[in-house]
C-alpha positions in Angstrom: -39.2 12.5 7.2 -40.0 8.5 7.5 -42.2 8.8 4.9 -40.0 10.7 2.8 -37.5 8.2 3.2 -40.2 5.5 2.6 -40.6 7.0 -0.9 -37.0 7.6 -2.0 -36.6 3.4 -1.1 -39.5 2.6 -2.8 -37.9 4.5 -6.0 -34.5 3.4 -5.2 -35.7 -0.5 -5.2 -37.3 0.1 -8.7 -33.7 1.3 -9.8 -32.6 -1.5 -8.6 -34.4 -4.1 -10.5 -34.2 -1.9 -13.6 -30.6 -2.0 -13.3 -30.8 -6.0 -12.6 -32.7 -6.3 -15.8 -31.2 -4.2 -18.0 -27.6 -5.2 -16.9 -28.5 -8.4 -18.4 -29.8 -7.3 -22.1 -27.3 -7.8 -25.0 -27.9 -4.5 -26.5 -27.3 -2.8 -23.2 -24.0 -4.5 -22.8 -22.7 -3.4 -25.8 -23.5 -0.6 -25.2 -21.9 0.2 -22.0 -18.4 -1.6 -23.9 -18.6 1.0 -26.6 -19.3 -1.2 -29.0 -22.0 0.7 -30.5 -21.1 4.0 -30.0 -22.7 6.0 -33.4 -23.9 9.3 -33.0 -28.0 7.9 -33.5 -26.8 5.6 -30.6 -26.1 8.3 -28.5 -28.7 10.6 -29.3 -31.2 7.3 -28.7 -29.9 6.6 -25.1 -29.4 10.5 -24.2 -33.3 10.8 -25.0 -33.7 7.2 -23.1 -32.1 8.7 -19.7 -33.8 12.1 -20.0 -37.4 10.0 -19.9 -36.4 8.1 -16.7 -35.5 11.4 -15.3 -38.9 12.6 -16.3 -40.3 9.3 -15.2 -39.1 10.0 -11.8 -40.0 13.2 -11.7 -43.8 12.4 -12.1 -42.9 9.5 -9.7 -41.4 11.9 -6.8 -43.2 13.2 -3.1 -44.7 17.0 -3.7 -42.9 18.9 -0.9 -43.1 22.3 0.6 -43.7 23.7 -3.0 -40.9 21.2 -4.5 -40.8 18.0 -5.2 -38.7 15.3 -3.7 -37.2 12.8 -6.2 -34.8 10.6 -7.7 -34.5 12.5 -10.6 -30.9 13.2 -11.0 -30.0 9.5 -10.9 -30.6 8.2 -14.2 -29.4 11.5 -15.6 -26.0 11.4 -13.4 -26.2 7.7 -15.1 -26.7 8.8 -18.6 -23.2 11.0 -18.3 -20.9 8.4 -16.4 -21.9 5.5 -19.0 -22.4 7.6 -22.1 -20.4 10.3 -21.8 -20.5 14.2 -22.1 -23.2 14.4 -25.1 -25.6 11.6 -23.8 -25.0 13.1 -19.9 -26.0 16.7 -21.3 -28.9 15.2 -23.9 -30.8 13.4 -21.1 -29.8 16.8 -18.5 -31.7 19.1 -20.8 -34.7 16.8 -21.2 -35.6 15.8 -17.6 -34.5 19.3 -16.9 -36.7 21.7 -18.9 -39.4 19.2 -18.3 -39.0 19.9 -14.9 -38.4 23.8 -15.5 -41.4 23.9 -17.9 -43.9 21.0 -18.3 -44.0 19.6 -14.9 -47.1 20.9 -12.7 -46.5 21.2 -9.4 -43.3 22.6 -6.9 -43.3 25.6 -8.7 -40.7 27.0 -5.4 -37.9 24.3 -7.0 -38.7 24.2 -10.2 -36.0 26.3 -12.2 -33.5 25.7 -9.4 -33.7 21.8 -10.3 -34.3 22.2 -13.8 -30.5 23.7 -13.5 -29.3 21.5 -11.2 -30.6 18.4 -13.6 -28.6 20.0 -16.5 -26.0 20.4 -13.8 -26.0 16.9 -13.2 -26.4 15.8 -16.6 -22.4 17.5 -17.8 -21.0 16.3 -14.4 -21.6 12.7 -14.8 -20.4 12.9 -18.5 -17.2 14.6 -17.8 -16.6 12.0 -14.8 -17.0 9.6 -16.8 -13.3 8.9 -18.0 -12.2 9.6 -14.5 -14.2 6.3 -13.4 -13.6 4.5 -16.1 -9.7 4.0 -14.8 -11.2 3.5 -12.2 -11.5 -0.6 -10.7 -14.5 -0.1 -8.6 -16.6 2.6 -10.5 -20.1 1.9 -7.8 -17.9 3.4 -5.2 -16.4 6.7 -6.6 -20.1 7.5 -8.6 -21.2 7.0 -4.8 -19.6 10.4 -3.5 -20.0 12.2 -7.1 -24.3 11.6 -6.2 -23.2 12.8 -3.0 -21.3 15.7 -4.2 -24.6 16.3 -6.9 -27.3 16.2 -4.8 -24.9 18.9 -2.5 -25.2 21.3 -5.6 -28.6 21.1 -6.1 -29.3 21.7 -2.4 -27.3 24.8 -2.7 -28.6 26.0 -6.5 -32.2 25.3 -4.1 -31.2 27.9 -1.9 -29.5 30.3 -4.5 -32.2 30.6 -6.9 -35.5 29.7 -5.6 -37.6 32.7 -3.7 -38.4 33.1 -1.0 -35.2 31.7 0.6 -37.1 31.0 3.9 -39.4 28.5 2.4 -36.1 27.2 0.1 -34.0 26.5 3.6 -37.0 25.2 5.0 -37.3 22.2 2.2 -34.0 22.0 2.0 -34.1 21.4 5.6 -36.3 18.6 5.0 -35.1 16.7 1.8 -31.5 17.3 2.4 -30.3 14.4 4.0 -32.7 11.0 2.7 -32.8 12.8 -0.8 -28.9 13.1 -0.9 -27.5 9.9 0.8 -30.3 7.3 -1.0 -30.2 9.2 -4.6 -26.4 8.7 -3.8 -26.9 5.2 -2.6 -28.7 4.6 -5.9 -26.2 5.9 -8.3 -23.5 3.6 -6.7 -25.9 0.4 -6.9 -26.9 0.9 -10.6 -22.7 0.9 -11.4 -22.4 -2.3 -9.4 -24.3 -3.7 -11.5 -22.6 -2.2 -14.7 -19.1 -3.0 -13.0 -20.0 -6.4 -13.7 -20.7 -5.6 -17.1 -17.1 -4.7 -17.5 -15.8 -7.4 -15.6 -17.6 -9.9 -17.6 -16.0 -8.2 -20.7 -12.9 -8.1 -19.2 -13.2 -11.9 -18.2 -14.3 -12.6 -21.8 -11.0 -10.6 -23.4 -8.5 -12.6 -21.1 -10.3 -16.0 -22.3 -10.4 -14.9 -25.7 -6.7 -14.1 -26.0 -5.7 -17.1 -24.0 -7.4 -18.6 -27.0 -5.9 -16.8 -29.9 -2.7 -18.1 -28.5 -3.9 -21.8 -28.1 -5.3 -21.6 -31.6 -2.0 -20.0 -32.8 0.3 -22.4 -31.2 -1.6 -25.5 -32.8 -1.8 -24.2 -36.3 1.6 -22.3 -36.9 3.2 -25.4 -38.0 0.4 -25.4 -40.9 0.8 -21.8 -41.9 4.1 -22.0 -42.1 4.1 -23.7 -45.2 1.8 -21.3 -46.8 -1.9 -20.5 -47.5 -3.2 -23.5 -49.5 -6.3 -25.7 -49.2 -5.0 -28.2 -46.6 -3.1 -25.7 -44.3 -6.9 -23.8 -44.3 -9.0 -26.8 -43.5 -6.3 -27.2 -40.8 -6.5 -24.0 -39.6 -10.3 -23.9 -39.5 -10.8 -27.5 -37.8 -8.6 -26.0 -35.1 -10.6 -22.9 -34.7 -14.4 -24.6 -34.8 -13.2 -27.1 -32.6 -12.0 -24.6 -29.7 -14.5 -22.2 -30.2 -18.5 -21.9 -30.0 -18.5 -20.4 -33.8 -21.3 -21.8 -36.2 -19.2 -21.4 -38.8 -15.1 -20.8 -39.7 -13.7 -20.0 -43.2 -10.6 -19.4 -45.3 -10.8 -17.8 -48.5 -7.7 -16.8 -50.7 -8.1 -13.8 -52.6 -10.6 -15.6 -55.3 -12.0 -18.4 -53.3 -12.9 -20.5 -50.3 -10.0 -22.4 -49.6 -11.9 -24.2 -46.3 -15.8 -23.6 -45.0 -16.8 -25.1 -41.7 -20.2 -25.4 -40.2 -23.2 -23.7 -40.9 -23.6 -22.9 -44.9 -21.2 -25.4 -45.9 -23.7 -26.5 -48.4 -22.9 -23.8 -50.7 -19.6 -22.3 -49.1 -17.6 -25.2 -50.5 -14.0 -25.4 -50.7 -13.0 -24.3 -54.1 -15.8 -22.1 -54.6 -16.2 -18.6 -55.5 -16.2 -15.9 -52.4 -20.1 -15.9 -51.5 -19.7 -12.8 -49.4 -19.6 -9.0 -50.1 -18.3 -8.5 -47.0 -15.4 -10.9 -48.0 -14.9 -8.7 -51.2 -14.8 -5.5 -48.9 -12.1 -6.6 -46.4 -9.7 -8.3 -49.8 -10.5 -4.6 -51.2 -9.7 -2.0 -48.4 -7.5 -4.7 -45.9 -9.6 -3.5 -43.5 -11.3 -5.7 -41.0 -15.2 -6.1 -41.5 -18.2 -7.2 -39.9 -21.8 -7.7 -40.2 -24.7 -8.5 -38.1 -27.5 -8.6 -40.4 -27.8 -11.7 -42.8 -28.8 -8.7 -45.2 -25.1 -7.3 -44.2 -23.1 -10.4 -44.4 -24.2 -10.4 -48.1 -24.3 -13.9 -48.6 -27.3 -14.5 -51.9 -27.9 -18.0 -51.2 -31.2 -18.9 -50.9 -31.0 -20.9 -47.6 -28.4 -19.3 -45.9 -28.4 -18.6 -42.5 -25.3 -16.9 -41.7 -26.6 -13.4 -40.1 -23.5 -11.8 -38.3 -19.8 -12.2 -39.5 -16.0 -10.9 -38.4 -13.7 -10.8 -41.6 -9.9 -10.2 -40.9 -7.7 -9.8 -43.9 -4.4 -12.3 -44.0 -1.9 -10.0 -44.9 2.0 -10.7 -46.0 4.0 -7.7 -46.6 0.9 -5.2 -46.3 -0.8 -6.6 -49.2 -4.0 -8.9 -48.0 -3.4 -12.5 -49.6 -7.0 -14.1 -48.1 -9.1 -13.6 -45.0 -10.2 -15.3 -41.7 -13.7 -15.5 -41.5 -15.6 -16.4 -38.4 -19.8 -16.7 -38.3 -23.0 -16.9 -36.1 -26.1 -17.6 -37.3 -28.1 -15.2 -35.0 -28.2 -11.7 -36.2 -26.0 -9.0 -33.8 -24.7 -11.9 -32.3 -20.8 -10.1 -33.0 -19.3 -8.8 -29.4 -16.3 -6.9 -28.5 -14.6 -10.0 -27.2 -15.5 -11.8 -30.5 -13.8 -8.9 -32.5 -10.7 -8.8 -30.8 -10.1 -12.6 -30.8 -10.3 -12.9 -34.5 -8.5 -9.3 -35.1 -6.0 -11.7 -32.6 -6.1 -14.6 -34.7 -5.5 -12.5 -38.3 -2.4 -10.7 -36.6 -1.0 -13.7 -35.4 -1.8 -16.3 -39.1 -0.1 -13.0 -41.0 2.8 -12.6 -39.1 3.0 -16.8 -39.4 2.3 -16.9 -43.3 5.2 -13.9 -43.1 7.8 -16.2 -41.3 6.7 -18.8 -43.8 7.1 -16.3 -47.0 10.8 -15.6 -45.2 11.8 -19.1 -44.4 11.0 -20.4 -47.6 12.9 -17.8 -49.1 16.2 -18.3 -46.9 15.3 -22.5 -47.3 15.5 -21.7 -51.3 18.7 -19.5 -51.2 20.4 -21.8 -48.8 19.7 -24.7 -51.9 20.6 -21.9 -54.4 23.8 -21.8 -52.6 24.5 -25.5 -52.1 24.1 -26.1 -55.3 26.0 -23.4 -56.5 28.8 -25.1 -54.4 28.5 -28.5 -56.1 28.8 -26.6 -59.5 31.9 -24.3 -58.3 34.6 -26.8 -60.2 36.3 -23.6 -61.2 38.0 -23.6 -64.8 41.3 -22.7 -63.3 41.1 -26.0 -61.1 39.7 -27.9 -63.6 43.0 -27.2 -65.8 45.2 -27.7 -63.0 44.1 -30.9 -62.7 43.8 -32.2 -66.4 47.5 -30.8 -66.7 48.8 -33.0 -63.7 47.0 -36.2 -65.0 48.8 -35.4 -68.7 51.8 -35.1 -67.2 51.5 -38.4 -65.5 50.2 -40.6 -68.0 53.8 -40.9 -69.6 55.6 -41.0 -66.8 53.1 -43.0 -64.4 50.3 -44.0 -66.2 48.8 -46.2 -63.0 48.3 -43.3 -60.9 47.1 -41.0 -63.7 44.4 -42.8 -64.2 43.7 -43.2 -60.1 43.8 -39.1 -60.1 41.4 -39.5 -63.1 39.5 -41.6 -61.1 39.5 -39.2 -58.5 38.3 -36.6 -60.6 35.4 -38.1 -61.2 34.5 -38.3 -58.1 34.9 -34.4 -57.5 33.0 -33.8 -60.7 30.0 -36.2 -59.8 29.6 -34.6 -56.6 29.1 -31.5 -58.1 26.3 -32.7 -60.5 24.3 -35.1 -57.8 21.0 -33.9 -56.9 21.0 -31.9 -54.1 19.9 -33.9 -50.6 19.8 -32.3 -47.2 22.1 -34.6 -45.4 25.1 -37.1 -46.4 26.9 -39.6 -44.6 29.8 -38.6 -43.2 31.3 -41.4 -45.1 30.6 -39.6 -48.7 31.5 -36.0 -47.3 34.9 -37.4 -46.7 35.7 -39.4 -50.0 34.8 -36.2 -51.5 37.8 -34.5 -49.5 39.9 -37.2 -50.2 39.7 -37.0 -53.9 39.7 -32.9 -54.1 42.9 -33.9 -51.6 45.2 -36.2 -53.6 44.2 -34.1 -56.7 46.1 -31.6 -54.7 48.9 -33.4 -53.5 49.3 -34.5 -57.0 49.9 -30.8 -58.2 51.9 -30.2 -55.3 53.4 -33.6 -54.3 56.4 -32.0 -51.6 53.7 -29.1 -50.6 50.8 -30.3 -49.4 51.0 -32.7 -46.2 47.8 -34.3 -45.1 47.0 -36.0 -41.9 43.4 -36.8 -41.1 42.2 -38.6 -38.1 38.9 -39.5 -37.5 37.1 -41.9 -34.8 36.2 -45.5 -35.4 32.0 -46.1 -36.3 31.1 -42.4 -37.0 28.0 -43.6 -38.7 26.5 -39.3 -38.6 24.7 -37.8 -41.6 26.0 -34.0 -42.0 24.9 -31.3 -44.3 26.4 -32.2 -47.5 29.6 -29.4 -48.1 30.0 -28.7 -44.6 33.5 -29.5 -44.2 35.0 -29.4 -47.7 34.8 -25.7 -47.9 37.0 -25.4 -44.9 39.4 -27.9 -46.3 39.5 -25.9 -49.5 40.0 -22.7 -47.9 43.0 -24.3 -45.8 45.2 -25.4 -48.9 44.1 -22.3 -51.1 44.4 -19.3 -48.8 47.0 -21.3 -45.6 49.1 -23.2 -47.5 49.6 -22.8 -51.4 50.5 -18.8 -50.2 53.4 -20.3 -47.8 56.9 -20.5 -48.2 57.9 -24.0 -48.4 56.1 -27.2 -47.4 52.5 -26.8 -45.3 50.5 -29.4 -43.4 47.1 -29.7 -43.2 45.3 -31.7 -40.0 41.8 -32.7 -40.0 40.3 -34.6 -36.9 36.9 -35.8 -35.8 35.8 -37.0 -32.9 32.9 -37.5 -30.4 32.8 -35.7 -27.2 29.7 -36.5 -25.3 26.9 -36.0 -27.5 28.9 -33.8 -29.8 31.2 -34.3 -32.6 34.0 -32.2 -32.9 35.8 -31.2 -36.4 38.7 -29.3 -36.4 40.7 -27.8 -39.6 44.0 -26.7 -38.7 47.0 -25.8 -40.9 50.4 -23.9 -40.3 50.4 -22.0 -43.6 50.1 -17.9 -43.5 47.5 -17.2 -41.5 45.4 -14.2 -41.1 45.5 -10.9 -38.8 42.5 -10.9 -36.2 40.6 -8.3 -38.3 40.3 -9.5 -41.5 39.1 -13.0 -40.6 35.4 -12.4 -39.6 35.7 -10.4 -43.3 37.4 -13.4 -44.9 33.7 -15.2 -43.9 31.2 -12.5 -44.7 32.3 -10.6 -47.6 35.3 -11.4 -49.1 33.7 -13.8 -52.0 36.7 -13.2 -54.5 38.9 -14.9 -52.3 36.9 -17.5 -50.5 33.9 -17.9 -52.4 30.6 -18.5 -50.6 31.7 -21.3 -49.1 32.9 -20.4 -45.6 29.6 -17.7 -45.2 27.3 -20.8 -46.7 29.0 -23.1 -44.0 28.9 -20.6 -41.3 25.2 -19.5 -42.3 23.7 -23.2 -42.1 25.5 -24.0 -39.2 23.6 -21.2 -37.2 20.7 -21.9 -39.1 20.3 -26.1 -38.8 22.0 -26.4 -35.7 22.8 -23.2 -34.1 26.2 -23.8 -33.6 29.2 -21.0 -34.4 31.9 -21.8 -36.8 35.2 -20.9 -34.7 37.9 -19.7 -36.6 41.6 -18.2 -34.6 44.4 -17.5 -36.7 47.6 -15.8 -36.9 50.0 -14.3 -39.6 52.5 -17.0 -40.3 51.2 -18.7 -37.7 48.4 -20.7 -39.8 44.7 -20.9 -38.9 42.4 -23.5 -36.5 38.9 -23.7 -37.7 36.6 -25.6 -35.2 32.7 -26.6 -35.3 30.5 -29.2 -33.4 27.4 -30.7 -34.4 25.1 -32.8 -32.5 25.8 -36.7 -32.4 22.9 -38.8 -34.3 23.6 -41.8 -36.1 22.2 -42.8 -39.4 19.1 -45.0 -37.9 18.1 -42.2 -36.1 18.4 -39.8 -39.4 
């Protein structure tokens, strides 16, 4: 028995430095991630397993007409890493090997030739029950345990004569089962850090892809273009270990750092094939061959590559491009930080697409307010100044005056913010233009704080003016009075429209600012809309029938220097 057990250590500390080695190679990480997982790969490491399993059968103690070995644990191995084909592949090898080639223990030998198979499907159908699994060493512990225990009893089932069976079984039971068990766990300690590593390596990577997102979105929002892509790719060189970062549009290299930035010059044509494949399909693509990345420049060194499509609306528009200059240098980790990074530049070049859209409706709209001098108005107020230049010629021409002033603010260029000083002359002349039609309807009284120096969105508060004499007053019985007042409160100005003219029920008034635009116009949704969208502030509106209607806004304080 001692020097049984002598044996099965002997094997189980080669195992272990096998599984110390090999834990370390590059190909064998990748594939214990998955990340090669073709059927050739499979087959290779199914045929791989079944020769250790043959290795250790020629290595094992002859017996009491069997032999004692390690056998089953690299083909229990083969099933919880690889899977159900690669478990049953390397099952079948070591196990008709040991059925029909091997020369010796003929008592065992198609018993264990079964139980190898045996052994083979169990480890690959346990293998996604230990993948969810946080420590896998200790659960493929007790499933060597629970292996070993079925070839034991296929031992005493099918080998003859049963006396001589029990007797070996008698024998090998105990140092066979608990070491080959003891071995199966060790060898997935050592793959459990595999995992953990990759896992470690996914956490930092997306810790990344948000770093790297947060410092470039303020480029991509304006757009794929040569400077937001040098941007972009001085960002990603500099926080990552990359030999090389590009940015190509859909015809060329818009930025190239690093390695091959000799020939992959901003401006160029696309160098790569790869590049072509990924515009072509929006699919991601990689290489890891400098045959692969496809790249026919004589001196080029770029031998494994990730290309992530940028898309905006579906439709790819350029691609990320990350390189390494070592061939199958492209991990897991690697992949799902750039897959990250395209995900996250798309949905930025998408917010970009949509905010310069809504910035050029927004000017669409303001200037469509400058312009709206309606005909109707227009007339109006060319029949009040004729009237009065008989009768008094003096303020005829002040109103013709003031007309100008309404007329040249509709043609000025359009600027994102006025003085608060120009917004209100505007008022005051669209006002006494008013006043003039309607000299014993319209009263005005405006108040507003001593040095407000603020800048405003130009047409922020005429609209609401307009809307109060058109829709309050000129529709009430009698004389009206409008009230405009602005004042600071805190760090806050307040404007509030009020007047006592018909009013509106409490239904129709959020409809009055949405979608009735014969009555109102755009003008209350445009003020509304940039309110929400500048300063995210709600235009407040209560009203009444025959009652009249309060309109209240705030805006943060800022004085012109700080414009």
């Amino acid at each position: 028995m001692l020097a049984l057990s002598i044996g099965f250590l002997e094997r189980l500390g080669l195992i272990v430095v096998f599984a110390l080695l090999i834990s370390r190679a590059v190909f064998f990480k990748k594939y214990v991630t998955g990340e090669t997982d073709s059927w050739w790969v499979k087959i290779l490491y199914g045929v791989f397993w079944g020769l250790l399993g043959v290795l250790m059968t020629l290595m094992g103690t002859p017996i009491s007409g069997g032999v004692a070995n390690s056998r089953t644990i690299p083909v229990l191995l083969s099933g919880i890493i690889g899977g159900p084909f690669v478990g049953t592949l390397s099952g079948v090898i070591a196990g008709l090997h040991r059925m029909l080639i091997f020369d010796g223990g003929d008592l065992t030998a198609f018993s264990c030739g079964v139980s190898t198979i045996v052994a083979g499907i169990i480890g690959g159908y346990s293998k996604k029950r230990l993948d969810a699994k946080p420590r896998r060493y200790y659960d493929g512990f007790f499933i060597g345990i629970l292996v070993e225990v079925i070839q034991m009893g296929l031992i005493l089932l099918l080998a003859s004569p049963f006396d001589e069976a029990f007797a070996l079984v008698k024998i090998i039971f105990l140092p066979m089962t608990f070491l080959n068990a003891l071995g199966v766990g060790m060898f997935l300690y050592f793959i459990q850090q595999i995992y953990d590593e990759n896992e470690n390596a996914s956490a930092r990577m997306a810790h990344l892809s948000l770093q790297i997102a947060n410092l470039s979105v303020s480029y991509l929002r304006k757009g794929l273009s040569q400077a937001s892509a040098k941007a972009v790719s001085e960002i990603i060189f500099k926080l990552t270990q990359y030999d090389a970062v590009a940015i190509t549009d859909t015809d060329v290299i818009l930025a190239h750092l690093g390695a091959g930035e000799d020939h992959h010059q901003s401006g160029s044509p696309i160098w790569t094939q790869k590049t072509r494949d990924a515009l072509q399909t929006g699919l991601i693509q990689q290489a890891q061959s400098l045959k692969e990345v496809g790249c026919n420049h004589e001196s080029c060194q770029l031998s494994s590559v990730i290309v992530v499509p940028l898309k905006v609306n579906e439709r790819p528009i350029g691609t990320l491009k990350v390189y390494k200059t070592k061939p199958n240098a492209i991990n897991k980790p690697d992949i799902e930080l750039v897959k990250g990074l395209g995900t996250l530049f798309s949905t930025q070049l998408e917010l970009g697409v949509i905010e310069k859209q809504k910035e050029m409706r927004a000017k669409a709209e303001l200037v469509a307010l400058r312009a709206q001098i309606k005909p109707h108005f227009l007339f109006n107020a060319l029949n009040a100044i004729m009237s009065l230049t008989r009768t008094d010629p003096d303020k005829a021409r002040t109103l013709l005056q003031e007309l100008s002033v309404v007329l040249r603010n509709g043609f000025k260029n359009s600027e994102p913010f006025i003085s608060l000083e120009d917004e209100l002359r505007f008022i005051d002349a669209y006002l006494n233009i008013e006043k003039a039609r309607f000299p014993d309807k319209l009263n005005v009284e405006m108040t507003v704080e001593d040095a407000l120096t603020l800048k405003l969105p130009p047409l922020i508060l005429q609209p609401l003016v307009e809307n109060a004499v058109k829709h309050g007053i000129q529709k009430k019985q009698g004389p009206g009075h409008l009230r405009v007042e602005i004042k600071r409160e805190g760090e806050e100005v307040l404007f509030t429209i009020s007047d006592d003219g018909v009013g509106m029920p409490e239904v129709p008034v959020k409809a009055t600012i949405e979608t009735d635009y014969e009555s109102s116009g755009i003008g209350l949704l445009n003020v509304k809309e940039r309110l929400l969208s500048i300063y995210r502030r709600e235009l407040s509106i209560i009203s009444a029938p025959n009652e009249g209607t309060l309109i209240k806004f705030s805006i943060p304080y800022q004085r012109i220097e700080e414009n």
